[in-house]
N, C-alpha and C positions, 0 to 999 in steps of 0.2 A: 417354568415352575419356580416357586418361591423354595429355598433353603429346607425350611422347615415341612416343605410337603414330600419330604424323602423318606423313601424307607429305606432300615436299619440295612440292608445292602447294597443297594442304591450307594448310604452314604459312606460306606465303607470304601467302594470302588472308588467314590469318587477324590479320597481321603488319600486313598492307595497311589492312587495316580497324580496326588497332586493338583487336582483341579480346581480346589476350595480345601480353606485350611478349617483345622478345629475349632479355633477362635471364631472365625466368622461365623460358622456353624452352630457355636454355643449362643454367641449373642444374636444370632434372628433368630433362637428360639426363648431369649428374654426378651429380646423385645416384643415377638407374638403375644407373651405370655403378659405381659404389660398393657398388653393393646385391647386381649380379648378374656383374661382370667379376672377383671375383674365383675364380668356378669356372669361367669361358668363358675369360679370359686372350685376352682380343681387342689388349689397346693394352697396346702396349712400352710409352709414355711419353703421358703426357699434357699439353696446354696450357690446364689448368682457370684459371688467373692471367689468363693475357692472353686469354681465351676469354668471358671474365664483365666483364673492364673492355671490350673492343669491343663488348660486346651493348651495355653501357649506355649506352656515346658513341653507338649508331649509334640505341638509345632515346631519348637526347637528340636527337639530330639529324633524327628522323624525327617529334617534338614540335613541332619548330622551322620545320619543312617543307623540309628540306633536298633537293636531291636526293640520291638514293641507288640504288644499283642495284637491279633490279626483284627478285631475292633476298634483298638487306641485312637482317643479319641471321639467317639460316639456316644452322644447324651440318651439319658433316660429316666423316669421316672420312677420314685419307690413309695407303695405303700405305707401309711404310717403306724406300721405295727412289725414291721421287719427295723432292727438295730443295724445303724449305721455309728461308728465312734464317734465319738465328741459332737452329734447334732441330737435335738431332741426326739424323742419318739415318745409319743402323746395318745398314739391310739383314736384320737379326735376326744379326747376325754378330760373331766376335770379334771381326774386322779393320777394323771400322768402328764397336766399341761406341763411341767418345768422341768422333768425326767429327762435329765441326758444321758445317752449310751454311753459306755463304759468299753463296751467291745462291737465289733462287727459279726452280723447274722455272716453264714457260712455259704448263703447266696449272696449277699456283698461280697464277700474274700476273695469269691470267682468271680465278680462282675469286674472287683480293684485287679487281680490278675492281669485281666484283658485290658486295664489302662482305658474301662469306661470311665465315664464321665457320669454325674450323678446332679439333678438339674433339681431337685427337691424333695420334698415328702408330699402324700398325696392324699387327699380327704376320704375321711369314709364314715362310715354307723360306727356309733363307739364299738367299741374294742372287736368290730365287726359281726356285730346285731341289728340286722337292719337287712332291708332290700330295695333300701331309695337312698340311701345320702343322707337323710335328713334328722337321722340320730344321733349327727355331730356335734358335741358339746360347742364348737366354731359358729360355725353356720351350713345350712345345705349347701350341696353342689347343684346345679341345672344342667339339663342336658341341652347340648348345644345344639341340638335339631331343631329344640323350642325349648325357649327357656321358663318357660312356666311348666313344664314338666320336669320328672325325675330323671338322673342318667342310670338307676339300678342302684343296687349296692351286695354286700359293703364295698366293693371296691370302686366308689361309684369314681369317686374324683381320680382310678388312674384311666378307666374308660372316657371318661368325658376329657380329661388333657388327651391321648390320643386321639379320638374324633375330633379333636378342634384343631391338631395340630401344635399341642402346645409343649409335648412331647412324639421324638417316635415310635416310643413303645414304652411299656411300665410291666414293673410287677405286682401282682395281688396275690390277694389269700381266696384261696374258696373252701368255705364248711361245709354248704348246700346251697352252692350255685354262685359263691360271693364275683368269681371271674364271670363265670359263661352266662348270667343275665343282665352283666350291665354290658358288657360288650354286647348283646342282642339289643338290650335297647337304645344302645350307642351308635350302633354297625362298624363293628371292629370284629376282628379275631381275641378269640377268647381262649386258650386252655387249662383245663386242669388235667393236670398228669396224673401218673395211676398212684394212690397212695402208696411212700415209699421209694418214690424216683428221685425226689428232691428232699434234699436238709428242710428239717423243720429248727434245727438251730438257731435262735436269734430272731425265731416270729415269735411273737408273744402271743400264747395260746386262747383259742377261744374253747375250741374241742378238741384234742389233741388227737384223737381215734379219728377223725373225720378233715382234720385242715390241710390245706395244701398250697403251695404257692405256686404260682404258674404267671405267664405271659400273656399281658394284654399288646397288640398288635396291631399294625394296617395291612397286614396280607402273611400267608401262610408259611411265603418263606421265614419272615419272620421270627415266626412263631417254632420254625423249628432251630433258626438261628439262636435265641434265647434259648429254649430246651438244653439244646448243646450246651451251650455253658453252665446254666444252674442244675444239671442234672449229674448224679454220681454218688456215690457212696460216702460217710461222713460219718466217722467215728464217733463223735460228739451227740451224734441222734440213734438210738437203738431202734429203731423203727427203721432206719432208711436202709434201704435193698442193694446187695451186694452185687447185681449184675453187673455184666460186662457192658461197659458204656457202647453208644451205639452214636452213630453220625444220623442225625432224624433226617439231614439235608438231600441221604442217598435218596429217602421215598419219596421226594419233588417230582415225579413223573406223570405226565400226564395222560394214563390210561388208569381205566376203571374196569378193562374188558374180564369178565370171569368173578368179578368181584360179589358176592351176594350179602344185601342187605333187609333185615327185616323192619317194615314199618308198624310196630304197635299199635292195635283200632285203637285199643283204651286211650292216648296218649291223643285222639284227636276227637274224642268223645266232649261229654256238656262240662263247660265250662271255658274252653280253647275257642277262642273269637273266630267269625266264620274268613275274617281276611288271614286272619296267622293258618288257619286251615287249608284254603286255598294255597295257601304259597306253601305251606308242608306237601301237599297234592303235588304242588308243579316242581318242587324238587327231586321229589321221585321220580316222577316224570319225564324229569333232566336226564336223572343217572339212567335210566333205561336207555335213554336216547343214547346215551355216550357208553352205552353196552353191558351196567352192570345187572343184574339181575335184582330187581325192587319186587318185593311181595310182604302182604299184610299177613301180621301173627299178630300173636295175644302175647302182653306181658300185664298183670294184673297185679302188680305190684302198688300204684297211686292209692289205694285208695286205706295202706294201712303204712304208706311209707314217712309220710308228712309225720303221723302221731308219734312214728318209731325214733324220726329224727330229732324231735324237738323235746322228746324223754331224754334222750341220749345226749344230744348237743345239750340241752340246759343242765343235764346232772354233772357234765364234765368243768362245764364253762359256771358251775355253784364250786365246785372242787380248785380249778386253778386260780379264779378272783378270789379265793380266800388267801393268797397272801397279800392284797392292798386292804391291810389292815390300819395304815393312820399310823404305823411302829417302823416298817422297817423302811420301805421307802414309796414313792409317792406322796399325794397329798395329806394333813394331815389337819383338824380344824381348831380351830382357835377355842370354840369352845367346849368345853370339857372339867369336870372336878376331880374324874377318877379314871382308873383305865376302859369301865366298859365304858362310858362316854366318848372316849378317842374311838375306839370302835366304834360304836353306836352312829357317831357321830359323824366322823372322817366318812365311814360309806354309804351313808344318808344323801350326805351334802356331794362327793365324789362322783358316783355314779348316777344317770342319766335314767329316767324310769324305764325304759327296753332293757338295760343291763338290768335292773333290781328286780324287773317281771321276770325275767329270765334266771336269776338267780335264785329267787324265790320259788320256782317250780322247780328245780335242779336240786335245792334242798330238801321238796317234798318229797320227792320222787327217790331221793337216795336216804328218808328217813327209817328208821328200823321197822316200823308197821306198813311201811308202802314199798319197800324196796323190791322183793318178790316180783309183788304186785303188777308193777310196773317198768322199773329198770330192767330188773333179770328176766321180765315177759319181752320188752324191746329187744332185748339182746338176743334174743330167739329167735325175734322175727327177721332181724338182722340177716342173722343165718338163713332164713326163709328166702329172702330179697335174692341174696348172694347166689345162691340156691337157682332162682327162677331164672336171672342173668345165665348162668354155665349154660344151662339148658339151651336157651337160644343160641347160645355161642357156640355149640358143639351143631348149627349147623347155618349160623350166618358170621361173616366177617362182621359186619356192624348195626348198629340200631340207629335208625332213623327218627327224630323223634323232634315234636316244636323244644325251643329253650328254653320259653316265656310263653305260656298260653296269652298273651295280652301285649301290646307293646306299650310303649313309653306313657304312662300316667299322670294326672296332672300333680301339680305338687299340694300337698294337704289333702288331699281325696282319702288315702287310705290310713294317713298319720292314726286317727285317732279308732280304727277298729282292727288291734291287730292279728285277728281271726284273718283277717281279707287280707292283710300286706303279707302273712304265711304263706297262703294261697300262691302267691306271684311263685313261689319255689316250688312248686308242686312238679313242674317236668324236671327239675334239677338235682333234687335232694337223693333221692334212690340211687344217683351215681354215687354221690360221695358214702352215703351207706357199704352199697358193695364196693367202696375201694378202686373204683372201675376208672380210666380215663375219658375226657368227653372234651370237644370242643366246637364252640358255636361258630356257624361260617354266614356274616349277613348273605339275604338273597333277595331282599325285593323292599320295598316302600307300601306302606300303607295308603288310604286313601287322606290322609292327616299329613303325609310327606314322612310319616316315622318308620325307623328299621326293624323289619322283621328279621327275625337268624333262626339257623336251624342248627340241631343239636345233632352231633354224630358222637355214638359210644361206640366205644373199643373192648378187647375185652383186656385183662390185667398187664400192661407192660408190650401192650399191641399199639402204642401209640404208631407206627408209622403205618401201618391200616389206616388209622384215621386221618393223619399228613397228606399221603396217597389220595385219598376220593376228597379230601377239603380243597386239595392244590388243584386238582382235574375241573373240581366245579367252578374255583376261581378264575381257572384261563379258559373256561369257557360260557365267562358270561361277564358278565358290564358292571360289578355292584358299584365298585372304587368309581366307578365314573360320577355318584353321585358325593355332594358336601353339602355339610351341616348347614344352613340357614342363619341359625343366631336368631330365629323370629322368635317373638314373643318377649322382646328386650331390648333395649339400645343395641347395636354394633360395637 
């Protein structure tokens, strides 16, 4: 195995013991990223400079017998809407292409803690509006399974560096589904945690009632190894949940016996392709096999959850872009005579038309003759959603459900109707509504060579329920065994 086909504990041990140093480590995964980013287009920007002198201080210091935190050393990739000091965070947007952080998000503080290593920023849908990649003011990202498709979004470009290998793990944001659909169409592990596990400190808001940051992955230990560290209480964010921290690493076990899971008809119903069906079928299937108890319920939430989230996500994300006003910082435009011109003007030219559709409905929706109407009716339903979730959970452990009725799309297909690119969020959004945690676990290849993933919910702050039956399905079946192609593009 090549360096950069390690995962996040893999390179730990092997870091631990000595076997391969950081340095090495950091640079075969610049040189991959040299070799193979430039047809996936995963990282806006890189920190290859200061990325190769901390392996080597933390090589020297781990010679020395220093202490060091128990990942030192270990590269990874960051979203570019989480704040890192003194490097840009841009959002993939005009309005913040030359914006450099000032301070570090309070999920950096605990990655710099552990003496990670931080290998760049990571593409995605402006200010993460999008479910393809390709509302980056930059350029799209490609999924490396074929590159004339999308890798998902918004987090599209940290899913697509992990699946290629160009990192071993990244962080993302998810509003309604920005982690757990491009990791499905990636075939990566995907989580978002339950709202309130993790600091929203230092992510630059799209929805703030609804966003979350979480762990994209090669495998589940992973995913609960990241958990650990960005998870915990954080003064600085009044939302975030004062529980007592938990080791996710304990639920690694591989038994599901006693476990009961409800599979939703609705959720496999018209519109979910008959191959993402089939494989939602044989997963259930699995779990039965491996002893847990799989049976079909109703949750009838889709079909008023998509209107609920896209009231709510766009009234929040019209409220917090009103401070890239062209005055205090970001972009600002040259042309102008008076100050509403700066305005006018600045988020005309600034913002990307997904950000200004989205804007534009979030101001209607929260204007004084519509507000009732539709905000304070969403917010009801809210509650309804939230509502329908307990109920199931007062008598199954988890919900079984597709990620992505659809997998990986070609690129320009749904750009220009964005009725149909919503659509792609339709199994996703209802989690982040209820606050709920969820995370996709790939299980099979389509007849196209692309990954399908399946969606397990939890119910509030129950993530190692969901650790538990993802980790059982992984060691007892082959997905890792398969790798990305690169078809549909040079090598």
């Amino acid at each position: 195995m090549e360096l950069y086909e390690y995962t996040i504990h893999e390179i730990a041990e092997k870091l631990e013991k000595q076997e391969v140093t950081s340095y090495d480590l950091v640079k075969s995964y610049f040189d991959r990223i040299k070799e193979k980013d430039g047809v996936v287009k995963a990282y806006v920007s890189l920190m290859e400079e200061e990325a190769l002198a901390k392996a080597k201080d933390i090589d020297e210091r781990r010679k020395k017998g220093e202490k060091l935190g128990k990942y030192a050393g270990v590269p990874i990739g960051i979203k570019d809407n989480m704040n890192v000091k003194g490097t840009k965070t841009t959002c993939s947007s005009k309005m913040l292409e030359n914006y450099e952080s000032p301070y570090d998000a309070t999920v950096i503080e605990k990655l710099k803690a552990e003496d990670m290593i931080f290998l760049g920023k990571l593409n995605m849908d402006e200010f993460a509006m999008g479910s393809s990649t390709e509302h980056s003011y930059f350029f799209p990202t490609h999924n490396p399974w074929d590159l004339s498709r999308v890798p998902g979004g918004s987090s599209g470009g940290s899913a697509a560096a992990v699946a290629a290998d160009l990192a071993p793990a990244a962080l993302g944001s998810d509003t309604g589904g920005s982690i757990r659909q491009p990791a499905s169409l990636c075939g990566i592990i995907g989580l978002k945690p339950t709202y309130g596990l993790v600091s929203r400190y230092g992510l630059v808001a799209f929805a703030s009632s609804l966003d979350q940051i979480g762990p994209l992955t090669k495998d589940v230990t992973d995913s609960a190894i990241i958990l650990n560290l960005i998870s915990g209480h954080d003064e600085k964010d009044s939302t975030s949940s004062r529980r007592e921290k938990i080791d996710y690493t304990k639920s690694l076990v591989n038994d599901v016996k006693g476990m009961k899971i409800g599979l939703p008809k609705e959720f496999l119903a018209e519109g979910v392709s008959p191959e993402v069906k089939d494989a939602i079928l044989e997963v259930a299937e699995k779990y039965r096999e491996l002893g847990a108890e799989v049976e079909e319920c109703s949750l009838d939430v889709g079909k008023y959850s998509l209107a609920t989230y896209y009231i709510i996500a766009c009234a929040e994300a019209s409220s917090n872009l009103g401070r890239f006003d062209g005055i205090r910082y970001g972009y600002r435009t040259e042309k102008f005579e008076n100050l509403k011109d700066i305005y006018k003007n600045s988020r005309s030219e600034g913002f990307g038309p997904e950000v200004k559709r989205r804007i534009i409905l979030g101001t209607y929706v929260l204007s004084s003759g519509y507000y009732d109407a539709y905000y304070k009716k969403a917010q009801k339903v809210r509650t309804i959603i939230k509502n329908e979730y307990d109920k199931l959970f007062e008598k199954y452990d988890l919900i079984l459900t597709p990620t992505s009725p659809i997998t990986a799309f070609k690129m320009g297909e749904k750009s220009n109707n964005p009725l149909e690119m919503y659509m792609a969020d339709i199994c996703t959004v209802p989690v982040n509504i209820a606050g709920l945690p969820g995370m996709n676990v790939p299980c099979k290849l389509d007849s196209n060579g692309l990954p399908i993933g399946f969606l397990l919910i939890g119910n509030s702050f129950e993530e190692e329920k969901i650790f538990r039956a993802a980790y059982t399905y992984e060691q007892n079946t082959n997905f890792r065994d398969n790798k990305p192609t690169f078809k549909g593009g040079e090598n």
